[in-house]
C-alpha positions in Angstrom: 0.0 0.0 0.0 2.7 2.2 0.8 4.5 1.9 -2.5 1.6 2.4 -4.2 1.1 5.7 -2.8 4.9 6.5 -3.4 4.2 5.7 -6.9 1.4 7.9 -7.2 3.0 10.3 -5.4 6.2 10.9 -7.6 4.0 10.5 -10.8 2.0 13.2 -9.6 5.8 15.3 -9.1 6.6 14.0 -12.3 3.6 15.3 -14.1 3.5 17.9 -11.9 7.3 19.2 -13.1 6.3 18.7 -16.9 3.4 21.3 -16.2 5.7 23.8 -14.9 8.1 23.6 -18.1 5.0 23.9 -20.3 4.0 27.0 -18.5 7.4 28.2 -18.2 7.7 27.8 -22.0 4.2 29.4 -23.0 4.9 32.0 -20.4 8.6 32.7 -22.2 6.7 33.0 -25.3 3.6 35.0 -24.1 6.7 37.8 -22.9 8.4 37.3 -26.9 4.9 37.6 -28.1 4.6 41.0 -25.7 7.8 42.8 -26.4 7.6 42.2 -30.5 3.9 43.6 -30.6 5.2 46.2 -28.4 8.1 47.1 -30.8 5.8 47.0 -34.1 3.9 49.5 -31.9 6.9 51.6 -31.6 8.0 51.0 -35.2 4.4 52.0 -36.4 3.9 55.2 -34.5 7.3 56.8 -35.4 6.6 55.4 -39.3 3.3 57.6 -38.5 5.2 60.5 -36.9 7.9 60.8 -39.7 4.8 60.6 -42.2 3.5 63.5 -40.7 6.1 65.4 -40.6 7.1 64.8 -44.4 3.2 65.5 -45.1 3.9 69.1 -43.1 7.2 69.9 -44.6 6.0 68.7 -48.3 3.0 70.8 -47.5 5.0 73.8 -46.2 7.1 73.4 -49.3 4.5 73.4 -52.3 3.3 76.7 -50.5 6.6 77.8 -50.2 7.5 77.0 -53.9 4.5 79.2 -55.1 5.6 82.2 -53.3 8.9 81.6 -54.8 7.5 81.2 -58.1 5.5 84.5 -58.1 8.4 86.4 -56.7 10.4 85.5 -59.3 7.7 86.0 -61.7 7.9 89.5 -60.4 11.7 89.8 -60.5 11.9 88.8 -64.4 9.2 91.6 -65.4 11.1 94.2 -63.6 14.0 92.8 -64.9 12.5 92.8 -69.0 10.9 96.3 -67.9 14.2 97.8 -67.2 16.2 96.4 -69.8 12.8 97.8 -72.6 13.3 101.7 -70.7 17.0 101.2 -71.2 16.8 100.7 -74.7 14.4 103.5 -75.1 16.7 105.6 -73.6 19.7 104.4 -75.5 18.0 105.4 -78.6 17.2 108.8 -77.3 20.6 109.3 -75.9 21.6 108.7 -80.5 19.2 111.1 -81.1 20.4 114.9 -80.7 18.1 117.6 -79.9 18.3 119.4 -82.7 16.5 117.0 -85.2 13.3 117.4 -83.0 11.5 120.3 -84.6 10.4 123.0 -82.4 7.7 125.5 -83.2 8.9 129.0 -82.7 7.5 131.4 -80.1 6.8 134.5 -81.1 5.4 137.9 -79.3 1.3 137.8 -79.2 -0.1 140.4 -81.7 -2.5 143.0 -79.6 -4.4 145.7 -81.3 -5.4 147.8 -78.2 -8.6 149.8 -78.3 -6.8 152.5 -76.8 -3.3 153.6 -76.9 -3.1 154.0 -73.2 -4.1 150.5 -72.4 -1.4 148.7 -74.6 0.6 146.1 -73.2 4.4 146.0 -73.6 4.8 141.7 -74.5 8.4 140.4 -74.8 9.2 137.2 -76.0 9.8 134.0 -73.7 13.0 132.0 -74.4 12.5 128.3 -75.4 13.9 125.7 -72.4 16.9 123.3 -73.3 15.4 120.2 -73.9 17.5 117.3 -73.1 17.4 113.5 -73.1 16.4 112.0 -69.7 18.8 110.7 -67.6 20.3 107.2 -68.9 19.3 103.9 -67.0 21.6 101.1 -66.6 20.5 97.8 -66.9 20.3 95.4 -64.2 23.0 93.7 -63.7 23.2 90.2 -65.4 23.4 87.1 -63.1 26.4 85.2 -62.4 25.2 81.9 -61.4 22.7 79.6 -63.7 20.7 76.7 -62.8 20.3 74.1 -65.4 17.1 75.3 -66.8 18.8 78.6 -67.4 16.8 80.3 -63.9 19.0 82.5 -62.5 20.5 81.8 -59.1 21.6 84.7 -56.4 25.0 83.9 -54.4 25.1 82.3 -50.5 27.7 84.2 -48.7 28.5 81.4 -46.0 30.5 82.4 -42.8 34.2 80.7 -43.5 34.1 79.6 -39.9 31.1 77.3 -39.8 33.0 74.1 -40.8 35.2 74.0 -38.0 32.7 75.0 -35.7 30.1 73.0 -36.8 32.9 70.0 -36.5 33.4 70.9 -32.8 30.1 71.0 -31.9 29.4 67.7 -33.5 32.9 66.4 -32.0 31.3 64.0 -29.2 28.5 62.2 -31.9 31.3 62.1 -34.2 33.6 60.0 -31.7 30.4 57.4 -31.0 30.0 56.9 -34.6 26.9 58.8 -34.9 25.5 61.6 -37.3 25.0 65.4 -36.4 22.8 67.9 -38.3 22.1 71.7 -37.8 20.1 74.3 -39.9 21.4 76.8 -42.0 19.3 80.7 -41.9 20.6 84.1 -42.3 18.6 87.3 -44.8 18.4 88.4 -48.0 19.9 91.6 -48.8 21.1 93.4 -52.3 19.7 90.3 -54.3 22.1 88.0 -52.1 21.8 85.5 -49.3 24.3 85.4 -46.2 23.8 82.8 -43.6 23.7 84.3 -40.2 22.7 81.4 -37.8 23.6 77.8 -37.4 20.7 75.9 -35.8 21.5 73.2 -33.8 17.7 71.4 -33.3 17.1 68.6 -31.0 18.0 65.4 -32.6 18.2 61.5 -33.1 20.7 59.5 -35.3 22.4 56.6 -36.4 25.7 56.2 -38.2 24.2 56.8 -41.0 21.0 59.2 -40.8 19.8 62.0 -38.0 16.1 63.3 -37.9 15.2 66.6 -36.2 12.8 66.6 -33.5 11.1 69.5 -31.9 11.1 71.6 -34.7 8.6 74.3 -33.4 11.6 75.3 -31.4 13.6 75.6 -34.3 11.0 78.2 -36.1 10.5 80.1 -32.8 13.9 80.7 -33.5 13.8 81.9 -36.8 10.9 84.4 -36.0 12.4 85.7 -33.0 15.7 86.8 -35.6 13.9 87.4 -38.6 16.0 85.0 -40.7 15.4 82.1 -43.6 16.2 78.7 -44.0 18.4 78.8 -45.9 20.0 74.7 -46.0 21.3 72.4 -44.0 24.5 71.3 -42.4 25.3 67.3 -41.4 28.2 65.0 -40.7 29.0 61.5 -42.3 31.1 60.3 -39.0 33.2 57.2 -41.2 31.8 58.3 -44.6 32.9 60.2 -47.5 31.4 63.6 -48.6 28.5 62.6 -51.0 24.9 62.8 -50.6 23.5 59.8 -50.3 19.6 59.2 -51.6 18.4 59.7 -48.1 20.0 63.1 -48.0 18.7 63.9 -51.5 15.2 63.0 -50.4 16.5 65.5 -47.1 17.4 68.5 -49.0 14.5 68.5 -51.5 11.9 70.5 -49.6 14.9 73.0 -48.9 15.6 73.6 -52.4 12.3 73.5 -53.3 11.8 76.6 -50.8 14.6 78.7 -52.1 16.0 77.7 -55.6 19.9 78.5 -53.5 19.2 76.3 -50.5 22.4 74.1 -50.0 23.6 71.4 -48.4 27.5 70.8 -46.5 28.2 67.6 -46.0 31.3 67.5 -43.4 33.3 64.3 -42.9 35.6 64.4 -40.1 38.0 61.5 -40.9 38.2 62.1 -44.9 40.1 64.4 -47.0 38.5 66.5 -48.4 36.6 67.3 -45.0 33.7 69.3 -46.4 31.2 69.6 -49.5 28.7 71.9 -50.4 25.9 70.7 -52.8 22.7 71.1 -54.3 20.4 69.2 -56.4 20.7 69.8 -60.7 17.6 71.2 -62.3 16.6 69.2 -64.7 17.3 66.4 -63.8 17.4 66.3 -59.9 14.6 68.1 -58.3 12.3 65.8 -61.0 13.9 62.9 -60.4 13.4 63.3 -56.2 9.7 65.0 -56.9 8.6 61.7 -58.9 10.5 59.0 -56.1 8.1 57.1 -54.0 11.0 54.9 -52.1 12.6 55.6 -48.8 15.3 54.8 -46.9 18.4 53.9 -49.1 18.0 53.3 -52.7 19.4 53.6 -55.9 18.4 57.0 -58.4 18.7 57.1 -62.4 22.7 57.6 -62.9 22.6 58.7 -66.7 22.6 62.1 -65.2 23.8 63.7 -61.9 20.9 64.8 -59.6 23.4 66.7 -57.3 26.3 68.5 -57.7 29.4 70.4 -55.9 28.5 73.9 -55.5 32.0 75.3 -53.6 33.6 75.6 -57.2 33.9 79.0 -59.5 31.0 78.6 -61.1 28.9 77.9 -58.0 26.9 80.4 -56.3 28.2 79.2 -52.5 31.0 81.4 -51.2 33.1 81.6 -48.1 33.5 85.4 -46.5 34.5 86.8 -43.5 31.0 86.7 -42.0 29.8 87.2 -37.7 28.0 83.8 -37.1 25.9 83.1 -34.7 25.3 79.4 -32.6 22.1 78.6 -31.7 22.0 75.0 -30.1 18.8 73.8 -28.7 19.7 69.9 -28.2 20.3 70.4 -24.2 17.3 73.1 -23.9 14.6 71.7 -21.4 
């Protein structure tokens, strides 16, 4: 009887063990189960938040595009109505005054009815009439995009590459990205960047995102200044855009035709780049892409190209600027 009872007894253990692995198991995978749902959770809100935000900054661009549109729309008839007064006036300025013919002035005949009440008239000498003043025409631009637009130059501080480098010195040494926003004013028909924004911020090695941009703006309104590019660091990488930068710095450039991009690499020689995208075919070839992330573009033509050369409208000068750095700001 009593080994029956032990028998019983250590099947009962037995089966009794077996159930606790089982629930052990299903419990391990019930916690699996919990943390990947809660990471496609994660994954699918910041998908929606960067959505957003591209939704807002391709809205805020189309706008922006239009105003730029019309404003040049406005430039180039000012532009055709000066150069059409100038050559009116160049043909005048040919013309000498004396083959204009000039009726001549002559003393008014008076027959008084008494000789008491007549008038002494004198003649009235003719003015010297002479061509207006000659207008020069507007100056012609320097710098061309593809289509033939004109572009106006980007006076860039020549100290914003090393100091943009030491700001970015500590994400640089973890292996990860740093980006800042380029604004400053138009004056004279030419840009100068003022400010370097440093926004709030998350990266990788290979990409950084803003974050908190209202800050950014508040910013911008409080100094009266434009966007006027974008600054970021490839920590291990060469200077190139790569097509998630292209996709970056299209909303930029479609806001102001000049918007640039540096791209500054630390380890690589040469250190720096300054870029925009070709138009035709860039700004097409990025309007018309649907892909994210990293992907391949057409290559039969460059959609980008190095703008710190002669012919590019980018130029270093002997500018004040101004550090703005909001990632620490509570």
């Amino acid at each position: 009887m009593g080994a029956s009872l032990r028998g019983n007894l250590l099947t009962a253990l037995d089966a009794l063990e077996k159930s606790k692995h089982l629930l052990l198991q299903r419990f391990r995978e019930s916690e699996a189960e919990r943390i990947r749902s809660e990471q496609r959770s994660r994954e699918m809100t910041e998908a929606r938040r960067r959505d957003e935000e591209a939704q807002k900054m391709a809205a805020r661009a189309v706008q922006s595009q239009e105003e730029a549109r019309k404003l040049r729309l406005s430039e180039m008839q000012k532009l055709d109505l000066a150069k059409s007064y100038a050559h009116k006036t160049d043909l005048l300025n040919k013309s000498s005054s004396s083959d204009i013919a000039i009726p001549a002035m002559r003393p008014a005949q008076y027959s008084p009815t008494t000789p008491e009440a007549t008038p002494n008239f004198t003649s009235v000498p003719l003015p010297v009439l002479s061509p207006p003043p000659t207008i020069k025409p507007a100056l012609r631009a320097q710098y061309y995009l593809e289509n033939g637009m004109p572009l106006r130059k980007v006076n860039i501080p020549d100290i914003i590459v090393s100091r943009f480098m030491d700001l970015a010195a500590e994400n640089t040494r973890k292996n990860l990205e740093t980006c800042g926003v380029l604004a400053g004013k138009l004056s004279h028909d030419v840009f100068t960047i003022t400010t370097l924004i440093m926004p709030k911020q998350t990266s990788t090695s290979d990409t950084v995102a803003m974050l908190n941009e209202e800050e950014m703006f508040d910013v911008q309104d409080q100094r009266d200044v434009l966007t006027l590019g974008w600054i970021h660091t490839h920590p291990t990488q060469q200077c190139f855009m790569s097509s998630v930068d292209l996709h970056t710095h299209f909303p930029y450039q479609l806001l102001i035709a000049e918007a640039i991009a540096i791209v500054v690499a630390p380890t690589q020689t040469p250190n720096f780049g300054i870029f925009r995208l070709t138009d035709p075919p860039g700004i097409g070839t990025i309007s018309n892409c649907p892909q994210r992330g990293f992907h391949q573009h057409p290559s039969d033509r460059p959609i980008y190209r190095e703008i710190s050369t002669p012919e590019g409208h980018a130029k270093f000068s002997r500018i004040e600027l101004e550090i703005v750095d909001l990632r620490n700001k509570t």
